[in-house]
VEXFIKE-937386 format. One record per residue: x, y, z of N, C-alpha, C, O in turn; residue in one letter; residue number from 1. Coordinates in steps of 0.02 Angstrom, whole numbers, plus 50000, padded with zeros to 5 digits. Each point is the difference from the previous one (the first is absolute). Layout:
// VEXFIKE-937386
n.X  n.Y  n.Z  ca.X  ca.Y  ca.Z  c.X  c.Y  c.Z  o.X  o.Y  o.Z  rest  nr
X  Y  Z  X  Y  Z  X  Y  Z  X  Y  Z  A  NUM
...
This chain:
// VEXFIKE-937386
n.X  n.Y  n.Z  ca.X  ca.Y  ca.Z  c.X  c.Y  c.Z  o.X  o.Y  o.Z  rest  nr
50050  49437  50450  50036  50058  50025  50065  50010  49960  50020  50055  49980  X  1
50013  49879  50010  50067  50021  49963  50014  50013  49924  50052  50016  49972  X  2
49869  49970  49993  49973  50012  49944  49989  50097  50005  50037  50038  49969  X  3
49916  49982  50067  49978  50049  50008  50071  50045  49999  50026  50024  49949  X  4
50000  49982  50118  50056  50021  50008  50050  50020  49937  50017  50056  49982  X  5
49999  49888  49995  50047  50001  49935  49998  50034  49962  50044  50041  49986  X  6
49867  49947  49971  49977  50048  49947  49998  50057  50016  50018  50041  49957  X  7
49959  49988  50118  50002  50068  50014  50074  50030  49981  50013  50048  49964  X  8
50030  49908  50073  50078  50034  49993  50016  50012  49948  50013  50060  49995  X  9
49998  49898  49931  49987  49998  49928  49967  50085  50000  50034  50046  49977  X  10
49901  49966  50049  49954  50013  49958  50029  50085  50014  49998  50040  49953  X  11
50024  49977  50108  50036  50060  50032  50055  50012  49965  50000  50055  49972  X  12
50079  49890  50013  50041  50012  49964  50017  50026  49948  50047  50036  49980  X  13
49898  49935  49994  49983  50010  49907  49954  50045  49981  49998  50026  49944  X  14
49958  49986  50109  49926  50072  49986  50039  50051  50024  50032  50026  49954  X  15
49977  49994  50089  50025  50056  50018  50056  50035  49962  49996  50061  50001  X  16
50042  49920  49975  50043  50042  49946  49978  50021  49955  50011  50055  49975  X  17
49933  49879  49996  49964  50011  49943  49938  50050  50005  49982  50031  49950  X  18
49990  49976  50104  49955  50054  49994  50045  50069  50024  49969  50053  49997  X  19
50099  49950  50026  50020  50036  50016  50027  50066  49901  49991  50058  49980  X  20
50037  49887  50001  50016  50005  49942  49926  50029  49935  50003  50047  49960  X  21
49947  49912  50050  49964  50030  49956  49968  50079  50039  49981  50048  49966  X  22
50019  49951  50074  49962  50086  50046  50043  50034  49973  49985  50041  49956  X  23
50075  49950  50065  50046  50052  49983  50060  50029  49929  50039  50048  49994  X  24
49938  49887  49956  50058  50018  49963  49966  49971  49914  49976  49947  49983  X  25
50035  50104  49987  49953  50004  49930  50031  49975  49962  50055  50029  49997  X  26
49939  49906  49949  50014  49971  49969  49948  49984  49935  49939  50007  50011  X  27
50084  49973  49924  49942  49974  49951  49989  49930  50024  50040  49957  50019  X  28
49879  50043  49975  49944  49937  50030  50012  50010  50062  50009  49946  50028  X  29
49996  50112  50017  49984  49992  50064  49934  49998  50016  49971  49986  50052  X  30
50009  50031  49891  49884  49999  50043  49998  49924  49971  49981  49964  50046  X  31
50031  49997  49893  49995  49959  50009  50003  49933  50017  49965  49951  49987  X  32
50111  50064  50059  50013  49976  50035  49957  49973  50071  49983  49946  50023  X  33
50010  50128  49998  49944  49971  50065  49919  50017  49957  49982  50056  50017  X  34
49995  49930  49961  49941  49966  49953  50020  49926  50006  49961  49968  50037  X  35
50079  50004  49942  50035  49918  49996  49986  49971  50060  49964  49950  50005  X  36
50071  50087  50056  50015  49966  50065  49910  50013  50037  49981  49954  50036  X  37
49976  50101  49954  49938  49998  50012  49978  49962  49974  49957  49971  50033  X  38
50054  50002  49897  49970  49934  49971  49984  49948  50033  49945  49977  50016  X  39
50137  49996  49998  50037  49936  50017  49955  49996  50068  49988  49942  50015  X  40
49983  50109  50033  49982  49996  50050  49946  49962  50000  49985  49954  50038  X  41
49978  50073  49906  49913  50006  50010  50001  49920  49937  49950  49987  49966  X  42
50079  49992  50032  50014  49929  49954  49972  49936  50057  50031  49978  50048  X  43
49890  49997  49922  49992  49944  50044  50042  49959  50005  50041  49985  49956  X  44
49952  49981  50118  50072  49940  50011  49980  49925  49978  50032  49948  50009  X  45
49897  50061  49954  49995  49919  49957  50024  50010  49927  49991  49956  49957  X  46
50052  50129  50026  50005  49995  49938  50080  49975  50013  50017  49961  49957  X  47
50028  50051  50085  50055  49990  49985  50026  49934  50052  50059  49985  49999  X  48
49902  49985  50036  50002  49938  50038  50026  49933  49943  50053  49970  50008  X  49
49900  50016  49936  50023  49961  49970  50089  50004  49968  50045  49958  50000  X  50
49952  50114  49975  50095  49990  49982  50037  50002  50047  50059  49986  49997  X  51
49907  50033  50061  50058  49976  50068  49997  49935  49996  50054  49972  49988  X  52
49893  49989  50019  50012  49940  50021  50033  49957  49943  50014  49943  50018  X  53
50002  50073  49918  50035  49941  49947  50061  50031  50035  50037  49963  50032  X  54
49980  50114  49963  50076  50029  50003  50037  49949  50070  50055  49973  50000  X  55
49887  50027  50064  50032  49964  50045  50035  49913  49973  50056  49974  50002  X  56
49893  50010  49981  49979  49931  49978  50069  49984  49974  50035  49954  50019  X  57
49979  50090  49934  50065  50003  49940  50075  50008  50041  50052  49978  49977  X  58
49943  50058  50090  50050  50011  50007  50015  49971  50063  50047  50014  50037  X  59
49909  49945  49971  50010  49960  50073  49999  50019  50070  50035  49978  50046  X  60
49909  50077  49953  50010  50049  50054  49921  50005  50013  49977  50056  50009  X  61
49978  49886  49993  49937  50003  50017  50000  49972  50064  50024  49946  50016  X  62
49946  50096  50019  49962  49980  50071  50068  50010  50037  50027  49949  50022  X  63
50001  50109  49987  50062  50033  49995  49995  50070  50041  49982  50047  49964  X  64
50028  49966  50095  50002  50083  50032  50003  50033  49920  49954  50025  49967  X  65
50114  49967  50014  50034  50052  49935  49934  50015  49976  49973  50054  50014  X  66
49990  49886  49937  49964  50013  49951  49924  50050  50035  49970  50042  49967  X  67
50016  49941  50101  49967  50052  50014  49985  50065  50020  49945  50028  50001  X  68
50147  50003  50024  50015  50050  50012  49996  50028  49928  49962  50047  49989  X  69
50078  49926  49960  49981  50028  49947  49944  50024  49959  49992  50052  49969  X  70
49957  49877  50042  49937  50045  49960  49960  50047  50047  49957  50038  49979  X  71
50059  49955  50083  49960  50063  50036  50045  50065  49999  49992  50047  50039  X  72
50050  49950  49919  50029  50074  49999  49964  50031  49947  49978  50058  50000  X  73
50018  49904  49961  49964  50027  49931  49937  50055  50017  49986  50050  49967  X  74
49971  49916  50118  49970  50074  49991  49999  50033  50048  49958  50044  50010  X  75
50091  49940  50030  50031  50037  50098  50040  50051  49935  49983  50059  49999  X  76
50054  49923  49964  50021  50066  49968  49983  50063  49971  50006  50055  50028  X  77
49973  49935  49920  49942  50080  49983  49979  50003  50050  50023  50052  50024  X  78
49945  49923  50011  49963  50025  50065  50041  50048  50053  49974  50046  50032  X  79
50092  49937  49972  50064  50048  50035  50010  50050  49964  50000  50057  50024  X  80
50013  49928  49909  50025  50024  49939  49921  50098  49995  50010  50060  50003  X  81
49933  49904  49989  49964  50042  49995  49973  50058  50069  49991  50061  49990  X  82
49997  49903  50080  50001  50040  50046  50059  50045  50030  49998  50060  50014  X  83
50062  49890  49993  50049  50050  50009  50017  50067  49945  50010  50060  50010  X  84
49987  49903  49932  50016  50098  49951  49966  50032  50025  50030  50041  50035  X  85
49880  49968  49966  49986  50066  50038  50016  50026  50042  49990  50061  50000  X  86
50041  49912  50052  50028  50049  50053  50079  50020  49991  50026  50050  50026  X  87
49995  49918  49946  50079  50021  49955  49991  50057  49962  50043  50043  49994  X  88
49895  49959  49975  49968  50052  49958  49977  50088  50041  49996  50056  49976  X  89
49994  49918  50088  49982  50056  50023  50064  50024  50048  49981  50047  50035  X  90
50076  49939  49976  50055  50019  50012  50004  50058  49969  49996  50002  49939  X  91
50011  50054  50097  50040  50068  49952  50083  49983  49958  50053  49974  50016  X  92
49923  50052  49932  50086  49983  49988  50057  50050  50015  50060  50005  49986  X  93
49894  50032  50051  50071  50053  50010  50045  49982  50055  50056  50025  50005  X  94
49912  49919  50051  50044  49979  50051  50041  49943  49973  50046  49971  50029  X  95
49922  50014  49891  50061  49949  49979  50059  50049  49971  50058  49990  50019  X  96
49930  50054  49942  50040  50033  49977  50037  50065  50052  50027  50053  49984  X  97
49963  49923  50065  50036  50060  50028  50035  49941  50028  50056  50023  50009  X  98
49947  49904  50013  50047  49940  50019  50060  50010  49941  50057  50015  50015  X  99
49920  49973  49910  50031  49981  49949  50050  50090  49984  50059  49991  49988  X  100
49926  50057  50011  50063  50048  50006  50046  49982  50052  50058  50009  49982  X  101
49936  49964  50087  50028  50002  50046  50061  49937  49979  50054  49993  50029  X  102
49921  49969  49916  50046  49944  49986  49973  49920  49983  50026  49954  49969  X  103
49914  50053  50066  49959  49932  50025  49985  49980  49901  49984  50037  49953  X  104
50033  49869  50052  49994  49982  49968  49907  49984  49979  49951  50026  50027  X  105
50049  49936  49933  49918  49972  49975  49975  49953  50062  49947  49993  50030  X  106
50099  49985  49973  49991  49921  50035  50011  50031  50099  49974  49966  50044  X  107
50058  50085  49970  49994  50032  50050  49951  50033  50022  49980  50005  50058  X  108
49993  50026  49877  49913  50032  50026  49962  49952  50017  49967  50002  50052  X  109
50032  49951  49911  49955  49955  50000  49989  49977  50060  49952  50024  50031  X  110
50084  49930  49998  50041  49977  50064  49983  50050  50073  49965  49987  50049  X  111
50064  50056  49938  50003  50054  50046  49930  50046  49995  49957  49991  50042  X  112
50036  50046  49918  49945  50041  50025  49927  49972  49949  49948  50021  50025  X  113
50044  49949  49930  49945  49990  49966  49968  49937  50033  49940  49993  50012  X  114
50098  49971  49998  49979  49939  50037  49960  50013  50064  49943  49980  50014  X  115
50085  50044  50010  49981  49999  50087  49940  50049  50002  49956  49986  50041  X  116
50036  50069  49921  49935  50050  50001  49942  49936  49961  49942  49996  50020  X  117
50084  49958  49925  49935  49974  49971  49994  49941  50042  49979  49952  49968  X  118
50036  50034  50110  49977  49938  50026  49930  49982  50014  49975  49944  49997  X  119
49997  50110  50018  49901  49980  49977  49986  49953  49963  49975  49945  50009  X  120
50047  50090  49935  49992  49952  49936  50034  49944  50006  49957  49957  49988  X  121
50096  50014  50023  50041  49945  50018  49968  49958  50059  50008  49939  49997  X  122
49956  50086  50053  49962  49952  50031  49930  49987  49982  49967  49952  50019  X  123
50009  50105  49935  49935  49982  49985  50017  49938  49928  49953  49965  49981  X  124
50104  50030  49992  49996  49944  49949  50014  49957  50001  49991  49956  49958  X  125
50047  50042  50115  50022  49931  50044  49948  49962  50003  49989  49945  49975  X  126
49957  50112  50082  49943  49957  50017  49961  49975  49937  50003  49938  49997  X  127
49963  50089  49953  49970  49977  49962  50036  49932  49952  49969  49954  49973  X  128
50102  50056  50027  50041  49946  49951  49996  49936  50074  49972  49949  49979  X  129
50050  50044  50096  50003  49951  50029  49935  49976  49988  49997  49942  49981  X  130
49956  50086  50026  49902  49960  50018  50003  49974  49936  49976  49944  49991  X  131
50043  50079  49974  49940  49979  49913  50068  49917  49999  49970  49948  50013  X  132
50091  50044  49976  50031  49955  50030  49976  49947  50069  50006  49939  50003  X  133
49967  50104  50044  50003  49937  50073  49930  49971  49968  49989  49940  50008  X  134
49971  50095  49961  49922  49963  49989  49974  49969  49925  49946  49973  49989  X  135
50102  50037  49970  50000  49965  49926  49987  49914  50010  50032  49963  50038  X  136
49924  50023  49927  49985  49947  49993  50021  49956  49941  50016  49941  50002  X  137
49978  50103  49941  50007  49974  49935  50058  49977  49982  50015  49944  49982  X  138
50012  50096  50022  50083  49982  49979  50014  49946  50043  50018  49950  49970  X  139
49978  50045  50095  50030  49944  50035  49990  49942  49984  50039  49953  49996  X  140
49893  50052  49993  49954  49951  50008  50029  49957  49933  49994  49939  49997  X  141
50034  50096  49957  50011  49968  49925  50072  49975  50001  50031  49953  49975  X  142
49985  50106  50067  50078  50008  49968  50047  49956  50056  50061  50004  50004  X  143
49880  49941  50049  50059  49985  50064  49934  49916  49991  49944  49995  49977  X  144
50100  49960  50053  49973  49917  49995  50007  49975  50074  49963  49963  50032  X  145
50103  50070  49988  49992  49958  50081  49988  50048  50062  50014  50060  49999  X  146
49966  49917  50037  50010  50034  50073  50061  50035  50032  49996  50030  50053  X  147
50062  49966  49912  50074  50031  50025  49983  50041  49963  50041  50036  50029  X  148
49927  50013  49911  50029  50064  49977  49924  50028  50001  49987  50055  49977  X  149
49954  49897  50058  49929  50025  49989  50012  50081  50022  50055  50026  49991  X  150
49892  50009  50035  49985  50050  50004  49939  49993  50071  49962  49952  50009  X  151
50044  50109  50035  49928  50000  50028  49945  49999  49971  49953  49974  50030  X  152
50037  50046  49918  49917  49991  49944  50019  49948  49967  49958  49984  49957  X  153
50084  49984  50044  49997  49924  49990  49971  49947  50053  49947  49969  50005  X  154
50108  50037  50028  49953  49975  50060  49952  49997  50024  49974  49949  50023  X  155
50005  50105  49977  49928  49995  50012  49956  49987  49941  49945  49986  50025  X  156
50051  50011  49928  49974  49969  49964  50003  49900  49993  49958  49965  49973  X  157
50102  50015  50060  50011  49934  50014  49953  49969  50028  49980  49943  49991  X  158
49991  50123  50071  49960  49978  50061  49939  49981  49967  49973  49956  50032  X  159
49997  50059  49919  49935  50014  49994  49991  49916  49937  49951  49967  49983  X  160
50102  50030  50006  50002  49906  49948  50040  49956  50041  50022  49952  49969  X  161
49996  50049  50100  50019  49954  50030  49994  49924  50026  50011  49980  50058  X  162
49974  49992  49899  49929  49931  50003  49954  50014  49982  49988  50029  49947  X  163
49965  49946  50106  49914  50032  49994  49967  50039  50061  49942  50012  50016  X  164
50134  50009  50016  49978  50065  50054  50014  50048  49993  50054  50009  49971  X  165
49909  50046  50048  50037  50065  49981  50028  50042  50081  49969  50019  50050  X  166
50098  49982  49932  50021  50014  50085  49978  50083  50024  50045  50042  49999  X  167
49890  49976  50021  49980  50055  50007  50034  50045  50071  49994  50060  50012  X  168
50034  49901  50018  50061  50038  50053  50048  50015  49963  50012  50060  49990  X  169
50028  49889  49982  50067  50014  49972  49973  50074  49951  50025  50055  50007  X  170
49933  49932  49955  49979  50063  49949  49978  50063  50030  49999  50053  49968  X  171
49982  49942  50094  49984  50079  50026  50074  50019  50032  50015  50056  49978  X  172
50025  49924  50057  50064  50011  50009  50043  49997  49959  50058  50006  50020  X  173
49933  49988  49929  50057  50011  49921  49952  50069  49987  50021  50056  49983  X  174
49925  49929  50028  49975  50064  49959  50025  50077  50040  50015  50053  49972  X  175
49983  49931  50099  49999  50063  50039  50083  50023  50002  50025  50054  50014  X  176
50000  49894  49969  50085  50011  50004  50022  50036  49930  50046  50041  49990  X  177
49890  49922  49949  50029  50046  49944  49972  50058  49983  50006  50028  49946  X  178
49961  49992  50103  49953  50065  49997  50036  50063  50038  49985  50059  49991  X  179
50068  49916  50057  50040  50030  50041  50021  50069  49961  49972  50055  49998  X  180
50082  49923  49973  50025  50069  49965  49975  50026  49972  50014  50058  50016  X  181
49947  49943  49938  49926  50052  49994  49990  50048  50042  50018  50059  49999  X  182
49949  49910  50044  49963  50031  50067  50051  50047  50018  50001  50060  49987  X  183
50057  49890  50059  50026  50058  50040  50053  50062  49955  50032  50045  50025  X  184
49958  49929  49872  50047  50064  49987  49940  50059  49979  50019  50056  49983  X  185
49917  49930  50019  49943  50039  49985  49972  50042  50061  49959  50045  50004  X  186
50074  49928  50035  49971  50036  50088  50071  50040  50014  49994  50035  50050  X  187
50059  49968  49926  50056  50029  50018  50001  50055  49972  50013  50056  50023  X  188
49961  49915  49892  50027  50052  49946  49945  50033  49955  50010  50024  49945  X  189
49931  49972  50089  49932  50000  49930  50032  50090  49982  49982  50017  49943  X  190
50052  50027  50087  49991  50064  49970  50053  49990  49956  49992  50027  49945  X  191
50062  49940  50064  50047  49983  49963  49988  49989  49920  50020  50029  49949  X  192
49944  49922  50064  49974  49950  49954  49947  50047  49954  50010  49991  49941  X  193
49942  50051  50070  49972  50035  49963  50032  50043  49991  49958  50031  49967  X  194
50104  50017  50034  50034  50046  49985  50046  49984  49958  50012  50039  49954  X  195
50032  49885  50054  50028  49978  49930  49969  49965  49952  50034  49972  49956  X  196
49890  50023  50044  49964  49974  49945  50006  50066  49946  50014  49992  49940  X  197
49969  50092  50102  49966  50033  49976  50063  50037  49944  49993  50018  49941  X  198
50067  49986  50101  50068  50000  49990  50018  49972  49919  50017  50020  49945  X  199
49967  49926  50090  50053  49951  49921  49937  50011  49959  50016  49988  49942  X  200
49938  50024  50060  49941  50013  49930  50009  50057  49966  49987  50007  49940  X  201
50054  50065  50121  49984  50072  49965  50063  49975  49962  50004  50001  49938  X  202
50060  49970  50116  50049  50036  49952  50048  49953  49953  50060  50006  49986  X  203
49893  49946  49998  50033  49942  49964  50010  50018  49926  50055  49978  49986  X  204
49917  50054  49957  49971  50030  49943  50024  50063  50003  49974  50034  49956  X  205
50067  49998  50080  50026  50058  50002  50064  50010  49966  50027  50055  50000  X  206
């Protein structure tokens, strides 16, 4: 949870300006810019697991909250980064620019009126950035050694090499506990959730 949590917060701080910034404001390498961060997304996590794990190794920060909030930002980010611009994207800009005659700074639109109209998008990238975090296996599994920084898909994977039993209670109650937020953000939010898929696809490339 305090893994999950973290990276999300990271992943909000730092995406959201940044997709705020590429929707709205034209710069050279802005397409390939987000080309890069669509990259970085779609980048299997056994290709960049190994240089996490020397970089940890090297810097004494293996099997470490830090070191795993960090490499799960690598793809809770584009992932914020890419769904939130589309709906930043479909903002009219004339309600920004009728803020900005009135006086309103960059960082005031943003804040004030761009933010709060694109919260769809802000909870639909929440949800998808917390799950792909609460249910990762790989990274943990590599990147953590003891039981103080394990993970729930660690754990439960413990269950299943625990001697020569396999604790099939303990494993259906890890399982149903880590299946939780799924469920109940898919039964809250499924229109949500298909409207900022459809969202950050039209207006990401725009």
């Amino acid at each position: 949870l305090i893994v999950s949590t973290a990276t999300l917060f990271l992943a909000l701080a730092l995406g959201l300006p940044c997709a705020y910034g590429l929707s709205r404001f034209r710069f050279k390498g802005r397409d390939d810019l987000k080309f890069w961060i669509i990259t970085v997304r779609m980048l299997p996590p056994v290709a960049a697991i190994i240089p996490f794990y020397h970089i940890w190794r090297s810097m004494g920060l293996y099997d470490t909250y830090i070191s795993l909030i960090i490499s799960y930002l690598l793809i809770a980010l584009p992932l914020v980064i890419w769904l939130t611009s589309g709906f930043f994207q479909k903002i009219p800009k004339e309600i920004e620019e009728a803020a900005a005659l009135e006086g309103a700074s960059d960082f005031v639109i943003f804040i004030r009126i761009s933010l709060p109209l694109a919260v769809p998008g802000v909870l639909v990238s929440s949800i998808f950035a917390f799950i792909f975090v609460w249910n990762d296996l790989f990274f943990a599994f590599v990147l953590t050694s003891t039981p103080k920084t394990a993970t729930l898909p660690v754990a439960m994977a413990s269950l299943m090499t625990h001697g020569l039993e396999v604790k099939w209670g303990e494993m259906a109650a890890a399982g149903v506990i880590s299946a939780l937020p799924a469920v109940v953000f898919a039964i809250i939010g499924r229109k949500l959730l298909i409207e900022g898929i459809m969202k950050g696809l039209s207006g990401y490339f725009q």
